[in-house]
N, C-alpha and C positions, 0 to 999 in steps of 0.2 A: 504493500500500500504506500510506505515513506517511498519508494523507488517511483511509482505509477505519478507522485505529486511533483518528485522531484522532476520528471520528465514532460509534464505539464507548466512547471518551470523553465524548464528550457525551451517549451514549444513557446512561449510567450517572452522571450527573452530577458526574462527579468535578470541575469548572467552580463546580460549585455545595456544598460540601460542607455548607451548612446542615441538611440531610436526615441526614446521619452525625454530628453533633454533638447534633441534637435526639435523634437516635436513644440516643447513647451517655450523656451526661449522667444518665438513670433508670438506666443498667445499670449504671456508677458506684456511682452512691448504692447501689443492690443492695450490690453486690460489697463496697465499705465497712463498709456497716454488719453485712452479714453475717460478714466475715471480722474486726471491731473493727477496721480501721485495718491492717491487714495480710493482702490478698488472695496467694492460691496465686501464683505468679507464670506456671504451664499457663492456669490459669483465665485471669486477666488477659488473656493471650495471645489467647488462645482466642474468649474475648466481644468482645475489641477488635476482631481480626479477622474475626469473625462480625459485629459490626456494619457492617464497613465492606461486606464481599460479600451480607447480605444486605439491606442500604438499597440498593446498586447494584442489586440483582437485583430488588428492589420496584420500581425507574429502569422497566429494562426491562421486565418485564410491564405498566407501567402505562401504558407508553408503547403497547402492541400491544396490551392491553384499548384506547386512548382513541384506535386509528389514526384510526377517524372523524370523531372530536369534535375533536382538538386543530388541526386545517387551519381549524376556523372560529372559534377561539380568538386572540384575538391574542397573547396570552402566550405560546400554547405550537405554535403558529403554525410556528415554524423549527426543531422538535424532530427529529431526524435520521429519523424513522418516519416523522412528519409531512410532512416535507419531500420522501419520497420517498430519503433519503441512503441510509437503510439499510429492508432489508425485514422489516417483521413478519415470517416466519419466522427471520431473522437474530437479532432481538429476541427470540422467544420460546426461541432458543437460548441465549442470551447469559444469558439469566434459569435456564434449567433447569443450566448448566455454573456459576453463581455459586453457585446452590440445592447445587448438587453438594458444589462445594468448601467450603462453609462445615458441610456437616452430617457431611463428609469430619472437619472438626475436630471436630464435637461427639463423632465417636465415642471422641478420646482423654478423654471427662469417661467420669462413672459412669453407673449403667441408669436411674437417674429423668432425668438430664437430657436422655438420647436419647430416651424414652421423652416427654417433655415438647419437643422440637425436632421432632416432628410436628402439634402444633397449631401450633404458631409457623408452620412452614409452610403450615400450610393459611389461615392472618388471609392473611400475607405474599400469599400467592396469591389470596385472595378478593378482599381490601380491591380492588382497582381494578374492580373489576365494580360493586359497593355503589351506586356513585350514579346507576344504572339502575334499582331497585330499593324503594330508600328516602331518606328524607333525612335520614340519620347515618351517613353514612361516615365523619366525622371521627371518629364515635366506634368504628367501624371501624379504622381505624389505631387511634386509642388504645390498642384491645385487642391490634393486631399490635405495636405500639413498647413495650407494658407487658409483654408474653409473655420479655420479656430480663429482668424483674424475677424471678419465679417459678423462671427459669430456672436466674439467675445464685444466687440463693440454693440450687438442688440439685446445682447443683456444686459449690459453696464446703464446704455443710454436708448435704448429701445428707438434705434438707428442707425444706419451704416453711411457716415459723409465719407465723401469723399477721401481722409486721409486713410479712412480703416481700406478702402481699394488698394491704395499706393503701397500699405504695406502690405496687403494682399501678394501685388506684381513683385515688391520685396521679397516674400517667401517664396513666390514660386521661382524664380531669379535664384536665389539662394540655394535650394532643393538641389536645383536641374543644376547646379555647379558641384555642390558635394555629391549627389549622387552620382553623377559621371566621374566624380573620382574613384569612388566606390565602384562604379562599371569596369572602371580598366583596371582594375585587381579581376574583374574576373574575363575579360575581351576574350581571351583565347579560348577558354571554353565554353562562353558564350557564342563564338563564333564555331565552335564543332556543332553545337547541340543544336544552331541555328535560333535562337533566340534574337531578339534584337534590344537596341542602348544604344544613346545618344556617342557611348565610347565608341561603338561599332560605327555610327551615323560620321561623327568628326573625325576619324581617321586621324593620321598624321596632323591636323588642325588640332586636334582636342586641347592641345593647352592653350595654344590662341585662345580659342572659343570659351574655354574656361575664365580666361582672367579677361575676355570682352565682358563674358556675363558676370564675374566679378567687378567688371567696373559700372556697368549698367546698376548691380545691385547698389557700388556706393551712391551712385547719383542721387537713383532712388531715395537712399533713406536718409540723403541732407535735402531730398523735399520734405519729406515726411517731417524733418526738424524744422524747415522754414512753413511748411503749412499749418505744422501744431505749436509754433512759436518757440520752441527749445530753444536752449542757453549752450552756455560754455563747454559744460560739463557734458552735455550731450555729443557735442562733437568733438573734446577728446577721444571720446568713446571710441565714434566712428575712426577716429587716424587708428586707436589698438587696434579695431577691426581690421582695418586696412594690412598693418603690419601683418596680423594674422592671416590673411590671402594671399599678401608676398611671398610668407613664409611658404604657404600650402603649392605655390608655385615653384619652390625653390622643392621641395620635398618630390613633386611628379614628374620633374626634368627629366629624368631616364626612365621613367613611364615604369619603373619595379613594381611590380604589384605589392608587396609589402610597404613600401612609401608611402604608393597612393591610397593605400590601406590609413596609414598612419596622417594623409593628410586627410582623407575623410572626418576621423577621428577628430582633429585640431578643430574642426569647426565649430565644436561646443564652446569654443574656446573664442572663435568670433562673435555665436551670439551675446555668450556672456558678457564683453565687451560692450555690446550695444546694450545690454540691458542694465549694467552699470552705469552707462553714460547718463540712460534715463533716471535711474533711482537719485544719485547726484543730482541731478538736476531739479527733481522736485522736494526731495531732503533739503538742499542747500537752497532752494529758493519760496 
């Protein structure tokens, strides 16, 4: 029984929580700038734990969308589905019971933001199919991990202006640059198995294309400061951010998949950066 839970743990990568911090860092910033520096404390709750059950429950589906693909993967090779541990219908349970609970909470927000926690469900539940398909899933997620921006702005202020879009186009921008990092650790077996990724789409271009959409995303988010009036402190933020995307450039130079692994990774480490810049900002002012 401790072995069947512990493997249930792994299906939802609570091992790996990078997936819940990329995820949560844009709902952050939502929630921030929307409430000035002082979110609902329901809301808070709510989004927090909504991110955490439905990043798990993206685990699982994506795991039983990829039972075929990930056995000739080497990365993902010992993933409990994969592995035969647990069974794709156990997995497509575990993802419908997380889906449950997490929309279980949205129902204590208002009618826009239930009303809006149906398409988030339906990216959530697309996004693993996508790379059957086309070659932009990354930007597929993007759209499911930026859906907590829209979101978290109609709970807060039961409305979505303008600047909750900007950091919408911010996260999905953001995504579609770390997850094509994350692509090219796995290109070459993505390209036996015939799957497709923007790593596969950009070729030779991918780091180009990477640090264009790294630069598109800083634009982005010193609108998002000039439209919500941010200070100083905000845009320190963004130069560490910055520094942070250098670096992850300097990390995928020889395209290693162990680097671009490790520069995937660093990106907690950029939004942190912005979500610091924000907290500063409204502490200090």
């Amino acid at each position: 029984m401790i072995d069947h839970l512990k493997q249930y743990a792994l299906l939802i990568r609570l091992d790996r929580p990078i997936g819940i911090l990329l995820l949560l860092w844009p709902t952050l910033w939502a929630l921030w700038i929307a409430a000035e520096g002082l979110p609902d404390p329901l809301v808070l709750f709510v989004f927090i734990s909504g991110v955490v059950l439905m990043r798990s429950a993206g685990c699982a589906i994506n795991d039983y969308a990829d039972r075929d693909i990930d056995p000739h993967v080497e990365r993902t090779r010992n993933r409990p589905v994969a592995a035969g541990r647990i069974s794709p219908r156990e997995a497509l349970a575990v993802f419908v019971l997380l889906s449950l609970s997490a929309f279980a909470l949205v129902l204590l927000m208002n009618k826009l933001t239930i009303m809006m926690a149906f398409v988030g469900a339906a990216l959530a539940a697309s996004y693993p199919f996508m790379k059957r398909f086309h070659y932009l899933p990354q930007v597929h997620l993007g759209a499911a991990f930026g859906w907590s921006v829209p979101m978290a702005y109609a709970a807060q202020i039961n409305a979505t202006p303008p600047v909750a879009w900007l950091l919408f186009i911010a996260t999905v921008l953001w995504a579609t640059a770390y997850d094509t990092m994350y692509a090219m650790a796995d290109r070459e077996d993505d390209l036996k198995i015939g799957v497709k990724s923007t790593a596969i789409l950009f070729g030779d271009a991918d780091r180009i294309i990477i640090g264009m959409i790294q630069g598109l995303l800083l634009v982005d988010l010193l609108l998002v400061g000039r439209r919500a009036e941010l200070g100083l402190y905000y845009y320190l933020g963004l130069i560490i951010a910055a520094g942070f995307a250098v670096y992850q450039q300097w990390l995928i130079k020889d395209r290693d998949p162990g680097r671009c692994f490790r520069a995937f990774l660093n990106n907690n480490y950029f939004g942190m950066a912005v979500f610091g810049g924000l907290l500063l900002h409204y502490v200090m002012n």
